[in-house]
C-alpha positions, -999 to +999 in steps of 0.1 A: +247-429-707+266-459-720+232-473-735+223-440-749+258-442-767+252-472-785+215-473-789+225-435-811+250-454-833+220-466-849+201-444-857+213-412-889+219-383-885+197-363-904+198-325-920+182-298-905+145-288-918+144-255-924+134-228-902+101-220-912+093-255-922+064-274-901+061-312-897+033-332-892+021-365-883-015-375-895-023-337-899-012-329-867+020-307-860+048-325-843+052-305-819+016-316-804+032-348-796+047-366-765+075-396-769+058-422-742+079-452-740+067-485-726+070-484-683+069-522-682+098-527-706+135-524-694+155-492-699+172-500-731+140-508-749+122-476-734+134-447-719+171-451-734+155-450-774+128-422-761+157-402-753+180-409-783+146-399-806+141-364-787+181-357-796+174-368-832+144-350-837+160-319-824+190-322-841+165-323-878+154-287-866+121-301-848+109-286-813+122-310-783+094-334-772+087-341-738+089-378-726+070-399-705+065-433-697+029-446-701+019-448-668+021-412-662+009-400-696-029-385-699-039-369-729-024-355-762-011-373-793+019-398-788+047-409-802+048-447-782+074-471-781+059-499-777+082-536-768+067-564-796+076-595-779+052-615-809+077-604-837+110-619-842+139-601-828+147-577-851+117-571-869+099-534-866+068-519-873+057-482-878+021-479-877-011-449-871-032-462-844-063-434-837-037-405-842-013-416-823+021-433-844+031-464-829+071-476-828+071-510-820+100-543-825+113-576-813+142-558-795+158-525-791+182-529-821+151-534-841+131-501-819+164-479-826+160-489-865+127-480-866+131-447-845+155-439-872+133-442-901+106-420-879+131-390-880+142-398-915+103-396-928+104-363-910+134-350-926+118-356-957+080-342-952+052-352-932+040-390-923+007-399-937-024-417-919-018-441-943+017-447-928+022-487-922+058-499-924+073-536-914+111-540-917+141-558-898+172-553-893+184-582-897+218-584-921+226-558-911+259-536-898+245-518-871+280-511-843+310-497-861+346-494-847+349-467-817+365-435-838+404-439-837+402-479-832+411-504-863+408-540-845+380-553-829+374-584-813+344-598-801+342-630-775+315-651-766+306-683-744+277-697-763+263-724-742+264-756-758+226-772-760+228-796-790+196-812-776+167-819-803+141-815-771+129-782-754+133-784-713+103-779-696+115-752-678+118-731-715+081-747-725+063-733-696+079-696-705+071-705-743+107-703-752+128-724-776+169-729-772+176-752-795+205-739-822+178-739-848+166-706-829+196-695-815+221-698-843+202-672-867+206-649-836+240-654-828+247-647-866+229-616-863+253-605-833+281-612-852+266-590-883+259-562-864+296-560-848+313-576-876+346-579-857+374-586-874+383-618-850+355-637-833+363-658-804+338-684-786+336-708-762+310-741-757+310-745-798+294-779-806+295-792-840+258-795-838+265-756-835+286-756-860+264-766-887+239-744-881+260-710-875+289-711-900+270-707-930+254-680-922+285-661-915+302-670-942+279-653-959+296-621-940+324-633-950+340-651-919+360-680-920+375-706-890+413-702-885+410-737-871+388-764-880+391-800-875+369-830-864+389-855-841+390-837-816+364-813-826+374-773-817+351-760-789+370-726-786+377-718-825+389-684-841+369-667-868+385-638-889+374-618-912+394-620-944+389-588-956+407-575-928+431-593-913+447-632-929+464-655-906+497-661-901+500-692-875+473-712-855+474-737-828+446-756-811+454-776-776+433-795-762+438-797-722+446-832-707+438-855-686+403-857-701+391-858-667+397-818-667+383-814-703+344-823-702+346-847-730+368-822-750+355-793-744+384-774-722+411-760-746+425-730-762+434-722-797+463-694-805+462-672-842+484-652-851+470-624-876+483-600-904+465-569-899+457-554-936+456-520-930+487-518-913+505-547-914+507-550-880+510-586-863+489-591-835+478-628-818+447-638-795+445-665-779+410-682-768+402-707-741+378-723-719+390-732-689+375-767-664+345-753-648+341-769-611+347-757-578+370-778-554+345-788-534+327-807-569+360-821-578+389-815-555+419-805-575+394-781-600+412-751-586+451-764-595+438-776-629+428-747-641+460-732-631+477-755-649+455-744-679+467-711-675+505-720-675+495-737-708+484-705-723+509-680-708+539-708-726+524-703-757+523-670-750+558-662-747+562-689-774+544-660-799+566-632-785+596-649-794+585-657-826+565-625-836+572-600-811+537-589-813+507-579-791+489-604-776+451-607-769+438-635-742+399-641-738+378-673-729+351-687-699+381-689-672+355-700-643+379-680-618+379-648-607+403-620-607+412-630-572+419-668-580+446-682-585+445-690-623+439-656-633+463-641-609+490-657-625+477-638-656+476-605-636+516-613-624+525-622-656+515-589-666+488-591-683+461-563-684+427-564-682+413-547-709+382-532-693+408-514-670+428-497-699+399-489-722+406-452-730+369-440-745+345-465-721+340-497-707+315-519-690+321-527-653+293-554-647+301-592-644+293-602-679+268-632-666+235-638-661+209-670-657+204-690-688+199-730-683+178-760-691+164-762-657+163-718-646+148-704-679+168-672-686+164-640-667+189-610-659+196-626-624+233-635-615+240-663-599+282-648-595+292-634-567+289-596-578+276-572-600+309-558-606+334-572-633+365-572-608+348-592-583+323-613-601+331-617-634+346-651-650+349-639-686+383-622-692+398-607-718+435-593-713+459-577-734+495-588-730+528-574-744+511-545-759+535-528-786+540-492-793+510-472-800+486-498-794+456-485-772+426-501-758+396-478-770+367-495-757+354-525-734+317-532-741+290-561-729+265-565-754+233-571-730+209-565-753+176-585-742+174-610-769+211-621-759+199-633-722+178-665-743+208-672-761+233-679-729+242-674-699+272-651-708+270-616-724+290-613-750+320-589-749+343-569-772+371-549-774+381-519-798+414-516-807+440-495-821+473-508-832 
């Protein structure tokens, strides 16, 4: 159901035909024809967007189609989703093959977009033979704020590979994850969210270069930017909606618990527009080993924590405001770093979240040497037990309320790293 949520955000609503009014699709009437979604593609590229067509097709005053995957589908005229791993991501087609019209794209952002502009041409009159459309949609808006919420935030581990080389493991699948291919993609995400504070973890310069230009064009800019040490957890905000007020990047020491830099948090403090509400986050990526890699992994991370949770009450003091906490911790709700979160009381936000949330772990596999596939390597599928992405809220003000908790796990985000990205909608 969640799927079928978001996967309808996309596509119109459209006005009723009216009653005596008959549609048709290369001379034939619509309702000769049968949605049939790809069987070998996964749900939210097949039977999820078959589903959220029938409702829209309905809802424009047309009969309700039945659906079937192509496996068990015979005869008749179809409507056929179809997965298009040959075009880039977000790029769709709309096409007559033999009577039947095809609905095909790189992902099911891009299938939902072009399902869309099927019900729209049917809104309007009937779709010609002649009917061959290619479009993207990429720069686009395509998730709004849950109704009620003002704030969102989204948070992401990126998985730094600043490598010029492709691993062998990603050549024998035909795959590329260099940030030449992966930074147009993340950009995309970020456009089709457009939260008004982006958080990420594992952000290389190399990265760097490659990404922030093409969300400035979105308007984002850093909170935090500097080269010596170089920021691998930064803040981006969106001007147009909120302007900082304070930030603070820390880098965690001794280097031996910082991968070359990499472990640190940065702190912002933001001026929401709307209604000039104060509000802080606070990012991090925590050391990454186990104990038994590097005994002492375990305390060090705690020690990360107590870092954060000072600054914390630092910003309380101060501002008095509510506080957001997200980042790679590489512990789990039951360790001890992020139990001295859950004590401190601080709330997990996928708990609270009033409208939905997602309860799965928030990882999959994504490496030079594994490929990428949906398969966890945590401990479970569920988020309380197996995930190491957190994102808590922390001396919550009046009125403030949690709206939604979602992972985006859309399929073109398992080739970009091994965390699915995550955001919360807010309302302060």
């Amino acid at each position: 159901m969640k799927k079928l949520l978001i996967l309808s955000a996309l596509l119109l609503s459209i006005s009723p035909l009216t009653a005596d009014a008959q549609r048709r699709i290369a001379g034939t009437p619509v309702e000769k024809f049968t949605i049939v979604y790809s069987s070998a593609t996964e749900d939210e590229e097949g039977l999820d967007i078959a589903r959220t067509l029938q409702q829209q097709l309905v809802a424009g005053g047309l009969p309700e189609l039945a659906i079937l995957p192509d496996s068990a589908f015979r005869r008749g005229k179809a409507l056929r989703i179809l997965p298009a791993p040959e075009k880039e991501p977000f790029g769709y087609g709309i096409q007559l093959r033999r009577g039947d019209l095809t609905i095909d794209g790189g992902g099911s952002w891009a299938l939902a977009a072009a399902a869309n502009r099927v019900t729209e041409m049917l809104a309007k009159g009937d779709i010609p033979r002649t009917c061959n459309i290619a479009g993207t949609v990429e720069g686009e808006q395509l998730f709004f704020r849950t109704a009620g919420s003002n704030l969102r935030i989204l948070a992401d581990n990126i998985w730094d590979y600043s490598r010029e080389d492709i691993p062998e493991a990603w050549q024998a699948i035909g795959e590329d994850p260099r940030d030449d291919v992966r930074a147009p993609q993340f950009a995309q995400l970020v456009r089709a969210f457009m939260p008004d504070v982006l958080n990420l973890q594992e952000y290389s310069f190399h990265m760097h270069e490659r990404f922030y230009p093409l969300i400035r064009k979105y308007g984002y800019r850093i909170a935090y930017e500097g080269d010596d040490p170089w920021n691998n957890t930064p803040v981006f905000y969106n001007p147009e909606t909120v302007e900082p007020v304070a930030v603070n990047y820390v880098l965690y020491t001794p280097s031996q618990w910082s991968n070359k830099g990499s472990k640190s948090f940065t702190s912002a403090v933001f001026r929401h527009k709307a209604t000039g509400r104060l509000f802080a986050v606070l990012n991090t990526h925590l050391w990454w080993k186990i104990d038994a890699a590097q005994p002492g992994s375990t305390h060090a991370r705690a020690a990360q924590v107590h870092l954060m949770m000072a600054e914390a009450e630092i910003l309380k003091a101060k501002y008095g405001c509510t506080i957001f906490v997200t980042g790679d911790m590489n512990a789990y709700e039951d360790d001890l770093p992020i139990r001295q979160f859950l004590d401190g009381g601080y709330v997990p936000c996928y708990k609270i979240a009033t409208d939905r949330t997602h309860t799965g772990n928030g990882h999959h596999v994504c490496s030079p040497k594994e490929g990428y596939s949906r398969r966890t390597s945590r401990r479970s599928l569920d988020r309380e037990q197996g995930a190491i992405d957190h994102c808590f809220i922390h001396n919550a003000q009046e009125g403030v309320v949690v709206k939604a908790f979602d992972c985006v796990t859309a399929r073109f985000t398992i080739k970009l790293t091994d965390h699915y990205p995550y955001l919360i909608d807010v309302a302060l």
